[in-house]
DRENVODREN-295635 format. One record per residue (C-alpha): residue in one letter; x, y, z. Coordinates in steps of 0.001 Angstrom, whole numbers, plus 524288, in hexadecimal, padded with zeros to 5 digits. Layout:
AXYZ/...
END
This chain:
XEE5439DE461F950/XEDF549D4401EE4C/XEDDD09D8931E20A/XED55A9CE351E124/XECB929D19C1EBFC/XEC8319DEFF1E40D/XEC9219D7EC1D6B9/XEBD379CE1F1DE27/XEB6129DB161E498/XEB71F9E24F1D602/XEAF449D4EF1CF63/XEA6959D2FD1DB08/XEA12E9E22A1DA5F/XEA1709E28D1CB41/XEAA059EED01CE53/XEAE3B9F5B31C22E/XEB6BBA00641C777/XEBDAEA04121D45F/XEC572A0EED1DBBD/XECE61A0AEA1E5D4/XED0F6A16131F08E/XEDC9AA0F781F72C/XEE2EFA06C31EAB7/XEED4FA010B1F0DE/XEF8489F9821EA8D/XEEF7E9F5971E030/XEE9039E96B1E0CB/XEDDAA9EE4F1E150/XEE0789F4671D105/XEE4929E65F1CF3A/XED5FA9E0351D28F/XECFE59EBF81CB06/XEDA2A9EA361BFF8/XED83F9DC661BD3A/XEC9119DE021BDD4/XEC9189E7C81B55E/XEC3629F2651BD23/XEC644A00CC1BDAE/XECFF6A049C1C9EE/XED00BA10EA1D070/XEDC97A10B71D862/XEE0F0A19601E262/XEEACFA18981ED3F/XEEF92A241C1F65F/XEFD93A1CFF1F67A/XF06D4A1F211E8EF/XF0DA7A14011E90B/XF0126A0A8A1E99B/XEFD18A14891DD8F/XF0734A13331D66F/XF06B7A04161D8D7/XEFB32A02661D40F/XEFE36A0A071C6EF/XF0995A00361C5E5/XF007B9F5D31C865/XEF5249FC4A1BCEE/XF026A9FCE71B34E/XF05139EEC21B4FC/XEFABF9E73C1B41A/XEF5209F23A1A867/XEE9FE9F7771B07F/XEE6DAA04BE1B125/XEE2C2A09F91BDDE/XEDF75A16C71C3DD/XEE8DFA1B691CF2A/XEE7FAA26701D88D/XEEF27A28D61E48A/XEE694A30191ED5F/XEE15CA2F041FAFF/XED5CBA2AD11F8A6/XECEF9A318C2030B/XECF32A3C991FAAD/XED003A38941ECAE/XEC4CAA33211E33A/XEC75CA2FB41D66D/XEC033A36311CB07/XEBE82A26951C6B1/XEB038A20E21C827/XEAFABA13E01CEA8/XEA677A096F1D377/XEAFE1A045D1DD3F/XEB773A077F1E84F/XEC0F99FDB71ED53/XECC239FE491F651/XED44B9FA32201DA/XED5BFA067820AF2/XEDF03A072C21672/XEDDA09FF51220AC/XEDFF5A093E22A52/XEED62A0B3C22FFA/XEF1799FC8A22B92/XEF6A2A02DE21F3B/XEFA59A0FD62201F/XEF97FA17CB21393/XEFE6AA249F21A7F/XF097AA2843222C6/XEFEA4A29DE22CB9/XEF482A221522A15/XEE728A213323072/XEE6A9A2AFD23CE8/XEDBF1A20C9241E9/XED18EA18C923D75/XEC85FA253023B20/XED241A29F4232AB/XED2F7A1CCF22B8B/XEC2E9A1ED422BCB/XEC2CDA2CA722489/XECD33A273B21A62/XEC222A1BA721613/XEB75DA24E4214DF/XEBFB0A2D2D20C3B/XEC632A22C2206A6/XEB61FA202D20236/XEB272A2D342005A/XEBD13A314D1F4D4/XEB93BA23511EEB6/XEAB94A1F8F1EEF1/XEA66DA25C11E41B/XE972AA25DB1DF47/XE9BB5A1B951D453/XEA16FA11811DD9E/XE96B9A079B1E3CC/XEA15C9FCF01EA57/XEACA9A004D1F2A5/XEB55B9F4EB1F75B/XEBE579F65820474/XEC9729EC9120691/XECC5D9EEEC21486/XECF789E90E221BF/XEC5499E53222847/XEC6B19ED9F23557/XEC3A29F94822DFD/XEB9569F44D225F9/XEB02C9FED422EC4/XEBA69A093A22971/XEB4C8A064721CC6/XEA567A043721E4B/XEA63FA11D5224B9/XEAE11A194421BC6/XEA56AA154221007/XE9B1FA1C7021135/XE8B29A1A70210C0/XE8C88A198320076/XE902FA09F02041F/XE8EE29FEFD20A69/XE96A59F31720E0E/XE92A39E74A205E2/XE9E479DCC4207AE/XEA7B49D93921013/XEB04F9D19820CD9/XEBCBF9CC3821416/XEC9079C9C520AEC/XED20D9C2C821439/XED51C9C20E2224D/XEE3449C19322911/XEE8289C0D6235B0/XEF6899C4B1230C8/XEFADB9D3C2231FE/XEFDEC9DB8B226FB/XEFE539E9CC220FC/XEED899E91721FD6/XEEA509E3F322E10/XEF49D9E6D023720/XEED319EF0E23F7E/XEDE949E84423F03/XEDA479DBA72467D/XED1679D86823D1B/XEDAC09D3B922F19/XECFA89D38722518/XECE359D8F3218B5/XEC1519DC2121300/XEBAA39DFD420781/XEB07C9E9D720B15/XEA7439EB181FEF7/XEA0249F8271FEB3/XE92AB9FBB21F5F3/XE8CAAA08961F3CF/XE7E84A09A21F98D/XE721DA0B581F245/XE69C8A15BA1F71F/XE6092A0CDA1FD59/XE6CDBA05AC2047A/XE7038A122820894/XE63ABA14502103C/XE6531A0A43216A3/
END
């Protein structure tokens, strides 16, 4: 993951705070950090938290870590954004188990949304794979809508993110709450 691909999405959507369900290893508090932008960090796995809290004491940024599954946990912060790079199914597993199947991986997206969409955020960014991009427009909810799409590279090589998909795209799926009159339609 770039840093620099959320550092670009934070400028482009005049974004001026974010929570991040599924932090990661932390360049994602890197892009935020060096825009200046309030970071809501969480991360179900304790080493990536305690990473990043390395990461926040070196560079002199402060940043707020959890470690909770986030399909279950919402943090008492208010934000405008959500932004994050979920799963991609079973090509990482984050559990002994991992995904039972692909409605399994379905439910965890929709709660993954439901514990962090709050009524203060208005743009939710998805770095994904694009063969479950539909994962994602359904687990969202009616509140939003799909506005951009946009692809951030293409590979034919295998690696940890694409080893089980045909397609070896990833995408940017940008997200907007509806207006009432969007909604009705």
């Amino acid at each position: 993951f770039s840093s620099f691909w959320f550092k670009k999405f934070i400028v482009d959507n005049d974004i001026k705070s974010v929570y991040d369900p599924c932090g990661g290893w932390g360049h994602r508090f890197i892009g935020a950090a060096s825009s200046n932008v309030p970071y809501i960090y969480n991360d179900r796995w304790d080493l990536s938290v305690k990473g990043v809290k390395a990461i926040s004491k070196l560079i002199s940024v402060p940043v707020t870590a959890y470690n909770n599954d986030c399909t279950n946990f919402t943090p008492l912060e208010d934000y405008e954004c959500v932004f994050t790079c979920p799963p991609y199914y079973n090509v990482e597993v984050y559990s002994d188990a991992g995904f039972k199947g692909i409605a399994d991986y379905s439910e965890f997206i929709k709660q993954m949304f439901n514990h962090s969409i709050k009524l203060s955020t208005n743009v939710v960014g998805i770095v994904i794979n694009d063969t479950f991009k539909s994962n994602i427009v359904n687990g969202i909810g009616d509140n939003f809508r799909l506005t951009e799409e946009i692809v951030l590279g293409s590979t034919r090589a295998v690696s940890h993110f694409n080893k089980l998909t045909t397609v070896k795209q990833e995408v940017l799926l940008v997200f907007r709450r509806c207006t009432n009159t969007q909604m009705l339609s």
